[in-house]
N, CA, C and O atoms as a CHARMM CRD file, in Angstrom:
* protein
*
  332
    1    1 UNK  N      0.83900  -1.17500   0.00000 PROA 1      0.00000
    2    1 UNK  CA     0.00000   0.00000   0.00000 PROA 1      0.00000
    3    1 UNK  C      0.87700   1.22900   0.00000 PROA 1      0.00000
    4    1 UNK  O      1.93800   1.11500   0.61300 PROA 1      0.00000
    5    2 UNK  N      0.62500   2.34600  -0.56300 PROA 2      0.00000
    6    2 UNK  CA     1.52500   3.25900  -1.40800 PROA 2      0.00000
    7    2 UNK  C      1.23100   3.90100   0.30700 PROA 2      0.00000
    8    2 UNK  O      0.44800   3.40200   1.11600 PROA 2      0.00000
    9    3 UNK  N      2.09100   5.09500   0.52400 PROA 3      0.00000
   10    3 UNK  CA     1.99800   6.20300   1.89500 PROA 3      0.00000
   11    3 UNK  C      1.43600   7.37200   1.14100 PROA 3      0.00000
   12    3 UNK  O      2.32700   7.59700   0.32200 PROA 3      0.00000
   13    4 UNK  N      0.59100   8.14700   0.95900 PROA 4      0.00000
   14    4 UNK  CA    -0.28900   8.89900   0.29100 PROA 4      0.00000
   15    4 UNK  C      0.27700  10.62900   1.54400 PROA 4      0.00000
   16    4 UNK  O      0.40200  10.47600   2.75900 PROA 4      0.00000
   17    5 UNK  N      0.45100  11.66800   1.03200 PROA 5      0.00000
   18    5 UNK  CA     0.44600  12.95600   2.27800 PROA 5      0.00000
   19    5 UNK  C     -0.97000  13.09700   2.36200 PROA 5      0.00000
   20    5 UNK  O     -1.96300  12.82600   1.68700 PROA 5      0.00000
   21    6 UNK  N     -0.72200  13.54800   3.29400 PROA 6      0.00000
   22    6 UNK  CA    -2.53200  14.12700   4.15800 PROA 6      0.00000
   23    6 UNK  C     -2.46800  15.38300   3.83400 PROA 6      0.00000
   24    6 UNK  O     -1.34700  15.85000   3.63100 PROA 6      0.00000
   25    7 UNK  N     -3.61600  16.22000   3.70800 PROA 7      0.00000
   26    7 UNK  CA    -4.04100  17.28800   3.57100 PROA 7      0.00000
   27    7 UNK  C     -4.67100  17.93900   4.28500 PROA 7      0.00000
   28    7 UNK  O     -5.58300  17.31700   4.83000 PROA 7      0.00000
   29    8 UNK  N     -4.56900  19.18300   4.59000 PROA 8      0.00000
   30    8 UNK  CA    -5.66300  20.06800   6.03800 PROA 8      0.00000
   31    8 UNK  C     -6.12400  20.90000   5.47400 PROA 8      0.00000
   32    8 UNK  O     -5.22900  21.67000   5.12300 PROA 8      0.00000
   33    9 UNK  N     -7.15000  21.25100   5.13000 PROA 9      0.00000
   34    9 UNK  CA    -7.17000  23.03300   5.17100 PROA 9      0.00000
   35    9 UNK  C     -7.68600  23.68700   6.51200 PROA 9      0.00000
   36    9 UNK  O     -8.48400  23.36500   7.39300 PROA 9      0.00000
   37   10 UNK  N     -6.39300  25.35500   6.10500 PROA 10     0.00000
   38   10 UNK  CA    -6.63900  26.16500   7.21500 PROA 10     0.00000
   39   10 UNK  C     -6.47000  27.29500   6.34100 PROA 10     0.00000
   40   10 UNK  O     -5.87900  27.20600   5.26500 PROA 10     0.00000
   41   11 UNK  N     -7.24900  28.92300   7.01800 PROA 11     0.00000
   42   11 UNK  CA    -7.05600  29.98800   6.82200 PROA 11     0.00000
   43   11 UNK  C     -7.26400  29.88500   5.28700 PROA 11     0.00000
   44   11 UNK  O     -6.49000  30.59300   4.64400 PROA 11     0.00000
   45   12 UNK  N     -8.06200  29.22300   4.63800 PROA 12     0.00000
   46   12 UNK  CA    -8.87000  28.97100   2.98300 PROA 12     0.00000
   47   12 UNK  C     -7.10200  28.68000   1.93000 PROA 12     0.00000
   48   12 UNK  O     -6.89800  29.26100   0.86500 PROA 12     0.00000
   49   13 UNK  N     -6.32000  27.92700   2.42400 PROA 13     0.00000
   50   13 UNK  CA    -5.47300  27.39600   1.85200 PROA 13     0.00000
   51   13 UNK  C     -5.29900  25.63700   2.45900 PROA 13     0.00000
   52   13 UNK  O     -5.47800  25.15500   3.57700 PROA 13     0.00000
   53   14 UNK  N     -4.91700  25.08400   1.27000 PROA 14     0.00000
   54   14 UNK  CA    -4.38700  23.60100   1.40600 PROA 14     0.00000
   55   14 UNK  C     -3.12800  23.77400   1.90200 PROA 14     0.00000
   56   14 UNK  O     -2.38400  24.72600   1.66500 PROA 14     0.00000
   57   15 UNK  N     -2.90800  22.83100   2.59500 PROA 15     0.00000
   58   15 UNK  CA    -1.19100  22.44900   3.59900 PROA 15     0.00000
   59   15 UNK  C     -1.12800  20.77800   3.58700 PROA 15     0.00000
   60   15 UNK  O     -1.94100  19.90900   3.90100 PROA 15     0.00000
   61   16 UNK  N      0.24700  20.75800   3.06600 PROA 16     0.00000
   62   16 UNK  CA     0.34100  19.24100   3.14200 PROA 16     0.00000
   63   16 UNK  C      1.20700  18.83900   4.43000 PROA 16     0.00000
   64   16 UNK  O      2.34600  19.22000   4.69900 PROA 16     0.00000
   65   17 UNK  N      0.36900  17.96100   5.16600 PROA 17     0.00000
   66   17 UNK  CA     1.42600  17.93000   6.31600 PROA 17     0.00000
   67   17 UNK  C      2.32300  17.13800   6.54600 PROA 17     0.00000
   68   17 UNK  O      2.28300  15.94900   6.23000 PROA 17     0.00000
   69   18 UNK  N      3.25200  17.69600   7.13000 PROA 18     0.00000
   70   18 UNK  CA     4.42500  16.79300   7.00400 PROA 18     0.00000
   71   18 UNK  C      4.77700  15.21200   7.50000 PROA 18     0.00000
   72   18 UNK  O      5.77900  14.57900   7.16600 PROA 18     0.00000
   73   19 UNK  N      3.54600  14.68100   8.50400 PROA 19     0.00000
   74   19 UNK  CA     3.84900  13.62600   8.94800 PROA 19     0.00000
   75   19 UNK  C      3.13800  12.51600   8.13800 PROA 19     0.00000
   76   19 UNK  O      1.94900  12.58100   8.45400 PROA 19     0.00000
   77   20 UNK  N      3.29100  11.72000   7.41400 PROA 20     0.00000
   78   20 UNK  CA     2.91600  10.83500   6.56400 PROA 20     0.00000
   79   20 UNK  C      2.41900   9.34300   7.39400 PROA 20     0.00000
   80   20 UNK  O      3.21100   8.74300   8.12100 PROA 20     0.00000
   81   21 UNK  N      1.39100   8.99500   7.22500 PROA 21     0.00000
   82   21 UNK  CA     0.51300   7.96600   7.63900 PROA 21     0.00000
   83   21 UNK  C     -0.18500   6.72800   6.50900 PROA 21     0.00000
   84   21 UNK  O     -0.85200   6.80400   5.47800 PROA 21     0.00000
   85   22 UNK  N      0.19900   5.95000   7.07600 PROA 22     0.00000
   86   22 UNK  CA    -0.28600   4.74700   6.00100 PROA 22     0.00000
   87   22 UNK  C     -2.27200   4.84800   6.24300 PROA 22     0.00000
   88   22 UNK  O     -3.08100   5.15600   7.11800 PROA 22     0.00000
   89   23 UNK  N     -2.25100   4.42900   5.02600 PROA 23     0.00000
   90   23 UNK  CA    -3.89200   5.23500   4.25500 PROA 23     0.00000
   91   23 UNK  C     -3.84800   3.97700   4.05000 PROA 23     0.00000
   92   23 UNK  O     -2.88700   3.33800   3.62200 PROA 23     0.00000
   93   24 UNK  N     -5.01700   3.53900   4.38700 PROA 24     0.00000
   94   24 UNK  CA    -5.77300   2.19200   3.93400 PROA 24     0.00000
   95   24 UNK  C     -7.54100   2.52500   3.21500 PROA 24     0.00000
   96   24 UNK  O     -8.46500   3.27000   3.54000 PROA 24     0.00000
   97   25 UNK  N     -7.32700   1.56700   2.17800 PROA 25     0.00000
   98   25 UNK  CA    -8.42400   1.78500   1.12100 PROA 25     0.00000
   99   25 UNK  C     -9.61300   1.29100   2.15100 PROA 25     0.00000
  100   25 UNK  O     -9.51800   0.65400   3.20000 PROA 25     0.00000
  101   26 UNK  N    -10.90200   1.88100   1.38900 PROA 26     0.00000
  102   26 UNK  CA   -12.21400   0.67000   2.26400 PROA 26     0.00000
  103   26 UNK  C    -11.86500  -0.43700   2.28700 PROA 26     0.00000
  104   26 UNK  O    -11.56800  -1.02500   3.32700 PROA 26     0.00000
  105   27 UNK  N    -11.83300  -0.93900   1.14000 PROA 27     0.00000
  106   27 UNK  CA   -11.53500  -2.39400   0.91500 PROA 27     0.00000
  107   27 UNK  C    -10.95400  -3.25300   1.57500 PROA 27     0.00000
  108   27 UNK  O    -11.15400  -4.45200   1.76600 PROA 27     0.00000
  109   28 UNK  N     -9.95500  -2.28900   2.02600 PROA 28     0.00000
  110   28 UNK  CA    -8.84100  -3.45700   3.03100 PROA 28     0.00000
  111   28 UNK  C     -9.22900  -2.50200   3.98800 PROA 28     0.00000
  112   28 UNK  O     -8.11600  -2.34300   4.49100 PROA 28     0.00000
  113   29 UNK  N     -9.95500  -1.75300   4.61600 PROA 29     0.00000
  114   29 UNK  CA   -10.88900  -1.87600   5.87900 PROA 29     0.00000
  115   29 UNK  C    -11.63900  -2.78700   6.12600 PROA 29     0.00000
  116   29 UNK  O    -11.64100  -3.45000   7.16300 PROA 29     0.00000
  117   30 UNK  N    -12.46100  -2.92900   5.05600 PROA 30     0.00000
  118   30 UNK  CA   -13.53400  -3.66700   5.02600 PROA 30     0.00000
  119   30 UNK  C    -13.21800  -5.32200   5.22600 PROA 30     0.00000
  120   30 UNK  O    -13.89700  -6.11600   5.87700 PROA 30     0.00000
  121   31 UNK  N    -12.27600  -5.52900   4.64700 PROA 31     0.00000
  122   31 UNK  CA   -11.61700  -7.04600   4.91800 PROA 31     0.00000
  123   31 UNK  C    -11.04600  -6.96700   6.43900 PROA 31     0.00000
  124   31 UNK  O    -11.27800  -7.98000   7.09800 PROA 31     0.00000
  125   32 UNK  N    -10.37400  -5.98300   7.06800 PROA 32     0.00000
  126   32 UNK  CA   -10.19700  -6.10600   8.62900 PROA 32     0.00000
  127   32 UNK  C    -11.65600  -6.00600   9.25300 PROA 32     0.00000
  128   32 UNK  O    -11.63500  -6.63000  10.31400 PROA 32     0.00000
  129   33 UNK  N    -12.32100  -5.72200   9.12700 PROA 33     0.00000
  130   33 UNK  CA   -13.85400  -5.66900   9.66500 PROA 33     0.00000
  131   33 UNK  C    -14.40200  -6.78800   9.58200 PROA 33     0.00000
  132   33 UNK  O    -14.74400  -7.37100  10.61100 PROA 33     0.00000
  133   34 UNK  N    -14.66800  -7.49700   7.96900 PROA 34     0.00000
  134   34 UNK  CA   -15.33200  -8.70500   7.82000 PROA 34     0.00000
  135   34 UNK  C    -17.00500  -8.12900   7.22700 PROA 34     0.00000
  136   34 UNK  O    -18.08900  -8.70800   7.14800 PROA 34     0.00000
  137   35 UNK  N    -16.40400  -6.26700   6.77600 PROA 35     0.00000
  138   35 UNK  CA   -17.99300  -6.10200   6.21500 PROA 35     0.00000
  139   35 UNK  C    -17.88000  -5.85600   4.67300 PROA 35     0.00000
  140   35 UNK  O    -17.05300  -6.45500   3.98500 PROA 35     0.00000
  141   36 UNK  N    -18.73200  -4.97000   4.19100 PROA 36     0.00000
  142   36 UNK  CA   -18.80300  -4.61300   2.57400 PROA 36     0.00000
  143   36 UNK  C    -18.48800  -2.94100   2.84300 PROA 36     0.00000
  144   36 UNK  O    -18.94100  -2.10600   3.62600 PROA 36     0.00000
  145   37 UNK  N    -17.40600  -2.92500   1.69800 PROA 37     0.00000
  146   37 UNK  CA   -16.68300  -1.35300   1.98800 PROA 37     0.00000
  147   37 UNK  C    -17.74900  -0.26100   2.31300 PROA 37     0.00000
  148   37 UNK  O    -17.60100   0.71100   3.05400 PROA 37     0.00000
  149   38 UNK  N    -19.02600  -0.68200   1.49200 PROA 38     0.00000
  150   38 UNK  CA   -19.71500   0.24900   1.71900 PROA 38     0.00000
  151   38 UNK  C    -20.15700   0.31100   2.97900 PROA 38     0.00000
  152   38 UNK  O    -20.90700   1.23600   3.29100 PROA 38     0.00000
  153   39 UNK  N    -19.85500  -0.45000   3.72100 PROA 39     0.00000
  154   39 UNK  CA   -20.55600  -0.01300   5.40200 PROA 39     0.00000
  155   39 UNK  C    -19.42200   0.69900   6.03800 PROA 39     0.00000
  156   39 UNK  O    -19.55700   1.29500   7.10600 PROA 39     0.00000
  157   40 UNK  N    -17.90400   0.61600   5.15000 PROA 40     0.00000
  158   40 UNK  CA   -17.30800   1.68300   5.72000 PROA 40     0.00000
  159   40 UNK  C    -17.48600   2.93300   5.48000 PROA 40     0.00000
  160   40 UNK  O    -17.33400   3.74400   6.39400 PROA 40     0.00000
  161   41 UNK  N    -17.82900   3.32200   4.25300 PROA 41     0.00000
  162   41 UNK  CA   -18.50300   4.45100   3.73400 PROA 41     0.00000
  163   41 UNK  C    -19.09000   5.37800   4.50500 PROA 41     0.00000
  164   41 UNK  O    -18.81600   6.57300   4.61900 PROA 41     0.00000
  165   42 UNK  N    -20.39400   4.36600   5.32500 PROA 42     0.00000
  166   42 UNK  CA   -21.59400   4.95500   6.11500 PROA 42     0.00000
  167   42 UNK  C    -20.57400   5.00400   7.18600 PROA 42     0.00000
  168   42 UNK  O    -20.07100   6.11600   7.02400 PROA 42     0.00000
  169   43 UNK  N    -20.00400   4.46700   8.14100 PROA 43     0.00000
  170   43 UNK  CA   -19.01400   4.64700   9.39800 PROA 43     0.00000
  171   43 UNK  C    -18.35300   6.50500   8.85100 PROA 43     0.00000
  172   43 UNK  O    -18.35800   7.58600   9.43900 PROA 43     0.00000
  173   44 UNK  N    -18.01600   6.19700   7.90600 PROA 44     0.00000
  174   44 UNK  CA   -17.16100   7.69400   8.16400 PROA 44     0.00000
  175   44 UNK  C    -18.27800   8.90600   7.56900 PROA 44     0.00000
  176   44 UNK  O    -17.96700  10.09500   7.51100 PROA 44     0.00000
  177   45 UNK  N    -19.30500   8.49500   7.24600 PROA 45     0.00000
  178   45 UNK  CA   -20.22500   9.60200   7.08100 PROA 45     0.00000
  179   45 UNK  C    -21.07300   9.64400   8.44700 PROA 45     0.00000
  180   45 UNK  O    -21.54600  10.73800   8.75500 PROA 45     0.00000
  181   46 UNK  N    -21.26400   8.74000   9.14000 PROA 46     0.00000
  182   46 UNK  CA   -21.70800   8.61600  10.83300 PROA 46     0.00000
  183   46 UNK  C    -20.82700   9.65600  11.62000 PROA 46     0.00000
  184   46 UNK  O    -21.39000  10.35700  12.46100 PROA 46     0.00000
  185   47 UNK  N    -19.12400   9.83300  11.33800 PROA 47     0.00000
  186   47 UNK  CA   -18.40100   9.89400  11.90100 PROA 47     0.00000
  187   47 UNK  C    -17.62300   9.31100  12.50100 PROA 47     0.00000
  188   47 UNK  O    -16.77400   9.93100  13.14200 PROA 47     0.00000
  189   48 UNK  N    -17.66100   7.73300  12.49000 PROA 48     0.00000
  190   48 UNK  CA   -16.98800   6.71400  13.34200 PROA 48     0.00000
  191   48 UNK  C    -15.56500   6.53200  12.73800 PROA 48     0.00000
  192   48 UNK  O    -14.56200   6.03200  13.24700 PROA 48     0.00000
  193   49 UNK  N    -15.76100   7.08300  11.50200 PROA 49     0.00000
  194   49 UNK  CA   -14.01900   7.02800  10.94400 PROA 49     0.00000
  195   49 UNK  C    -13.90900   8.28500  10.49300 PROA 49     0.00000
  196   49 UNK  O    -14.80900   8.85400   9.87500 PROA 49     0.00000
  197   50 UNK  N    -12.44600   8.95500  10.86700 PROA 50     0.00000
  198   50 UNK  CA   -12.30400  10.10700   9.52500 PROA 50     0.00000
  199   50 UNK  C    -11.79600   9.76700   8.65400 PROA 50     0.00000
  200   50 UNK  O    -10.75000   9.19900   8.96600 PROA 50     0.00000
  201   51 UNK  N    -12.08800   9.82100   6.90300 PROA 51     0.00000
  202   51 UNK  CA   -11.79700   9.82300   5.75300 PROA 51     0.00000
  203   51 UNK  C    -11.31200  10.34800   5.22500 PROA 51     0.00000
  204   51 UNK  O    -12.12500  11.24400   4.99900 PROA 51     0.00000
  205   52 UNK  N    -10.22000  10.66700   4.57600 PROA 52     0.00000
  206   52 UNK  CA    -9.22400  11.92600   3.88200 PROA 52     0.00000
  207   52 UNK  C     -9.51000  10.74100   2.39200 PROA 52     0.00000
  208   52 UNK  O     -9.47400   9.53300   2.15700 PROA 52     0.00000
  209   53 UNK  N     -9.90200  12.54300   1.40800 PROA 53     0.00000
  210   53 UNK  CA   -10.09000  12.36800   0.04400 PROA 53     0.00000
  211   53 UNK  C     -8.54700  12.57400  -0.59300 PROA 53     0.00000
  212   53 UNK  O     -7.74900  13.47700  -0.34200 PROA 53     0.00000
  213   54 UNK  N     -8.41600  11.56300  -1.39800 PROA 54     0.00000
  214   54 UNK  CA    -7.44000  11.63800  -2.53500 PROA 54     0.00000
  215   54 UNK  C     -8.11400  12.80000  -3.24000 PROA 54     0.00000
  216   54 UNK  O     -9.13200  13.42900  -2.95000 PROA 54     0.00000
  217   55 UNK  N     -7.14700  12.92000  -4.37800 PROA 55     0.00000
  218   55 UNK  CA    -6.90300  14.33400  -5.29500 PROA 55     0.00000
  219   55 UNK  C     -8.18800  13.49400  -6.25100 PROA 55     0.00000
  220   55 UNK  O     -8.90200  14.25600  -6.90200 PROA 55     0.00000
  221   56 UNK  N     -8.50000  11.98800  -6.35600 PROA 56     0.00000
  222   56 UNK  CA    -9.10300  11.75400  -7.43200 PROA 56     0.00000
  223   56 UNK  C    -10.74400  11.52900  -6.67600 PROA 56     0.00000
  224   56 UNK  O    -11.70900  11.02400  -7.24800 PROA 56     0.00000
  225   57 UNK  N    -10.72000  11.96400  -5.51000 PROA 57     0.00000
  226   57 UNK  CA   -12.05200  11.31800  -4.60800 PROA 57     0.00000
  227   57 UNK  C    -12.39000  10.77200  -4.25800 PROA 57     0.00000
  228   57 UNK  O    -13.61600  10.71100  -4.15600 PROA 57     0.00000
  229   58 UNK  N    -11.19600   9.50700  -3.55600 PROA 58     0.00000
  230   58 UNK  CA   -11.30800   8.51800  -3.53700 PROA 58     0.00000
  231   58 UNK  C    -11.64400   8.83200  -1.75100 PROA 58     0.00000
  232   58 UNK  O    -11.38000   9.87700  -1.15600 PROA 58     0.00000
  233   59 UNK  N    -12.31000   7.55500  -1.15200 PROA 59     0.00000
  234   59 UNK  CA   -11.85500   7.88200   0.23800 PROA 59     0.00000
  235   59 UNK  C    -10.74600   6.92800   0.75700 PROA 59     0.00000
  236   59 UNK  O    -10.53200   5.81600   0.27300 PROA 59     0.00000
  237   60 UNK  N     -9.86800   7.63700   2.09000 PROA 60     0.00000
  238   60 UNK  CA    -8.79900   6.99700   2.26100 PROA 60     0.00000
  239   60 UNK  C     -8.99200   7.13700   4.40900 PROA 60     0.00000
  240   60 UNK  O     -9.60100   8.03300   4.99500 PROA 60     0.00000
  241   61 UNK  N     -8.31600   6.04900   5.01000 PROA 61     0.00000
  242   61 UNK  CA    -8.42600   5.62000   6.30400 PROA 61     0.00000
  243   61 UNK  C     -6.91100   5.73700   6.40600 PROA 61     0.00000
  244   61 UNK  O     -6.03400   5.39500   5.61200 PROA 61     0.00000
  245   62 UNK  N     -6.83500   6.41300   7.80800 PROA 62     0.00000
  246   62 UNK  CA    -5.83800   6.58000   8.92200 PROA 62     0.00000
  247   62 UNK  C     -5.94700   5.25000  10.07700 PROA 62     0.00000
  248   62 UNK  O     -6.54300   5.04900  11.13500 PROA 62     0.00000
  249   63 UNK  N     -4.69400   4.25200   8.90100 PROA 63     0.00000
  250   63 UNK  CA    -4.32600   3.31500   9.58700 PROA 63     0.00000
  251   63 UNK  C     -4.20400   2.99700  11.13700 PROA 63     0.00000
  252   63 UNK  O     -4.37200   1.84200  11.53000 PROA 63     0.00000
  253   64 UNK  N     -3.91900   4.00100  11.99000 PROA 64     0.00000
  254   64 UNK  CA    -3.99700   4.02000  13.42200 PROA 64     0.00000
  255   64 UNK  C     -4.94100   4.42000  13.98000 PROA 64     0.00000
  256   64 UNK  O     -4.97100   4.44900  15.21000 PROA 64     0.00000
  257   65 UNK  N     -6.05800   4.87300  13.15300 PROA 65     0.00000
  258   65 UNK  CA    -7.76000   5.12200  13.42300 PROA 65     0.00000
  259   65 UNK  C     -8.24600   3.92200  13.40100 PROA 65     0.00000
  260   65 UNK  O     -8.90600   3.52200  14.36000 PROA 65     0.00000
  261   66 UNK  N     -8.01800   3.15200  12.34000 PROA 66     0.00000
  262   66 UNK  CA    -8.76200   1.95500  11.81900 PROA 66     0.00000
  263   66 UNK  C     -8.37900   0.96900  13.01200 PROA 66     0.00000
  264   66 UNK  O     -9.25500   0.34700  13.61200 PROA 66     0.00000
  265   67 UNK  N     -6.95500   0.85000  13.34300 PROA 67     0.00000
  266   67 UNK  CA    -6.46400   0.39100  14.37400 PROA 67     0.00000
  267   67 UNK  C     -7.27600   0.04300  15.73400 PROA 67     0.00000
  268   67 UNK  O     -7.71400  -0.99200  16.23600 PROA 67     0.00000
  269   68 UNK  N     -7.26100   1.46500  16.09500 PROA 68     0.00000
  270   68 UNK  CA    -7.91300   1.61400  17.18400 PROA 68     0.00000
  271   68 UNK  C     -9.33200   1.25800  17.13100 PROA 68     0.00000
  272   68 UNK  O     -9.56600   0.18400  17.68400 PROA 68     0.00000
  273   69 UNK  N    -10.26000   1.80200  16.66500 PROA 69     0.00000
  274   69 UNK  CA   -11.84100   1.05800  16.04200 PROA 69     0.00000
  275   69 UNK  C    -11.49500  -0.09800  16.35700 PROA 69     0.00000
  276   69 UNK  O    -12.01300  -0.54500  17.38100 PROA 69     0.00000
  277   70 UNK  N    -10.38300  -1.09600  15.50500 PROA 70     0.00000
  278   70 UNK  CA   -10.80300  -2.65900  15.08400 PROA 70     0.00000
  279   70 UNK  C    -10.39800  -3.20300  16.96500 PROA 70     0.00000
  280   70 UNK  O    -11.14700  -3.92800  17.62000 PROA 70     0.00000
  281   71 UNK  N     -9.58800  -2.84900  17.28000 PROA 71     0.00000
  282   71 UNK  CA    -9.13000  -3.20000  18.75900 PROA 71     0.00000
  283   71 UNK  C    -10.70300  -3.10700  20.03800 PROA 71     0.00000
  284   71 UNK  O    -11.11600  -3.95200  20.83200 PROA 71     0.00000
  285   72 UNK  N    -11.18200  -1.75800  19.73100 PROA 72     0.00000
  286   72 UNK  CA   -12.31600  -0.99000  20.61300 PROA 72     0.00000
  287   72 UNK  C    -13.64500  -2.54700  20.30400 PROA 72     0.00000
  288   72 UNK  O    -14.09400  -3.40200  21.06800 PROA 72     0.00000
  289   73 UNK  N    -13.79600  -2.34000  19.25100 PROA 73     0.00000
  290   73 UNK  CA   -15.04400  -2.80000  18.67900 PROA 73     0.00000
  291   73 UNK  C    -15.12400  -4.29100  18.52700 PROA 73     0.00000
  292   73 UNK  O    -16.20200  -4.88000  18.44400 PROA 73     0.00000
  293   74 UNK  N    -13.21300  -5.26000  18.47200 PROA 74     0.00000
  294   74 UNK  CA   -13.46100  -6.52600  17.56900 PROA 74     0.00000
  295   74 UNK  C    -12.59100  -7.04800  19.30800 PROA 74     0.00000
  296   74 UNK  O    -12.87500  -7.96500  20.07900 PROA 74     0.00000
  297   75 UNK  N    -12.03800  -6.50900  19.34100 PROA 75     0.00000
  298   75 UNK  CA   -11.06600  -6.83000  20.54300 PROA 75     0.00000
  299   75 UNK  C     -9.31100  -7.39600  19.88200 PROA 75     0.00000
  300   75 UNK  O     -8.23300  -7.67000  20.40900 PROA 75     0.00000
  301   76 UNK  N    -10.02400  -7.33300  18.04100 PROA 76     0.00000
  302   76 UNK  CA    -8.81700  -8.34800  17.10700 PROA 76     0.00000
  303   76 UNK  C     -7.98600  -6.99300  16.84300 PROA 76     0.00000
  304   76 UNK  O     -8.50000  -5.95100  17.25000 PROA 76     0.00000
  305   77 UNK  N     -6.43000  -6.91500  16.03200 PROA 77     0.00000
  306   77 UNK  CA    -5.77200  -5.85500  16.07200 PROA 77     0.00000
  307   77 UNK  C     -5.25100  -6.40500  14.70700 PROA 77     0.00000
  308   77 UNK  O     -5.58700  -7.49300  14.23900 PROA 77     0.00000
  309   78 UNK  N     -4.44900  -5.58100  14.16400 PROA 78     0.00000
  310   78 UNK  CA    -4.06900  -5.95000  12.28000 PROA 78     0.00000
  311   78 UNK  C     -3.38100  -6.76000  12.44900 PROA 78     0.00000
  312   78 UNK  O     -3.66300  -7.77900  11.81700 PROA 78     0.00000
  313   79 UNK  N     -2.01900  -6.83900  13.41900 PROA 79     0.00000
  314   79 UNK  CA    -1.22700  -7.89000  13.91000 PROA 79     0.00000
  315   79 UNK  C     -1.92100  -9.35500  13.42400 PROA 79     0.00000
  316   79 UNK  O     -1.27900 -10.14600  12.73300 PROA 79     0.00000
  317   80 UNK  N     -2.96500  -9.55700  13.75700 PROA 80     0.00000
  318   80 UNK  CA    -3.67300 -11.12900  14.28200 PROA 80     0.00000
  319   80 UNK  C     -4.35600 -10.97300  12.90400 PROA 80     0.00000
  320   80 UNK  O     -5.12700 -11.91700  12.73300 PROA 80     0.00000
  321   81 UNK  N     -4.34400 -10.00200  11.72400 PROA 81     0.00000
  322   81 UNK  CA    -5.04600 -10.32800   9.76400 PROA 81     0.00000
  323   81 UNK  C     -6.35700  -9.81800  10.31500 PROA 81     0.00000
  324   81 UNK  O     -7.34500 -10.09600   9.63500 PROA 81     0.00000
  325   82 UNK  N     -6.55100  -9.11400  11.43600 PROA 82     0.00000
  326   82 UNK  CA    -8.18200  -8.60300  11.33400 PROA 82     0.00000
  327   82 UNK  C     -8.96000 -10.27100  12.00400 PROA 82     0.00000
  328   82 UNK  O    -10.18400 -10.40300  12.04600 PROA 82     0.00000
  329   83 UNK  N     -8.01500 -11.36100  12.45600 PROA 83     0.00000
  330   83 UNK  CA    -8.86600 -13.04400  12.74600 PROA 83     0.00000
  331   83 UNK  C     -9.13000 -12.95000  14.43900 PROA 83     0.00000
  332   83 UNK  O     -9.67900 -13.87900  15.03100 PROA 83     0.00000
């Protein structure tokens, strides 16, 4: 999985920030979950995940978000394949 920069806006300008975080697709959310991407979709439109858009619109997950969720919620951690 590629390391993608994150983006903020502040003060009506884009800033790329400097600390780089592994971005995980739904998909391979959705396979640590055990659901259909699209219920990750609804999670980060709930708010239960934040989503950072690629340049092409894609949505993208903060690996140590997803982390934490899968630990809170499954008790399982990426370590153990999401089993």
């Amino acid at each position: 999985m590629d390391i993608l920069p994150t983006y903020s806006r502040g003060s009506g300008h884009t800033k790329m920030g400097t600390e780089q975080e592994k971005l995980l697709t739904p998909a391979e959310v959705a396979n640590l979950f055990r659901v259909d991407p699209k219920t990750v979709t609804r999670w980060a439109k709930a708010g239960k995940l934040t989503s950072i858009r690629t340049l092409g619109g894609h949505r993208r997950y903060k690996e140590s978000e997803v982390k934490a969720l899968l630990i809170t919620t499954t008790g399982r951690s990426i370590k153990d394949g999401g089993k």
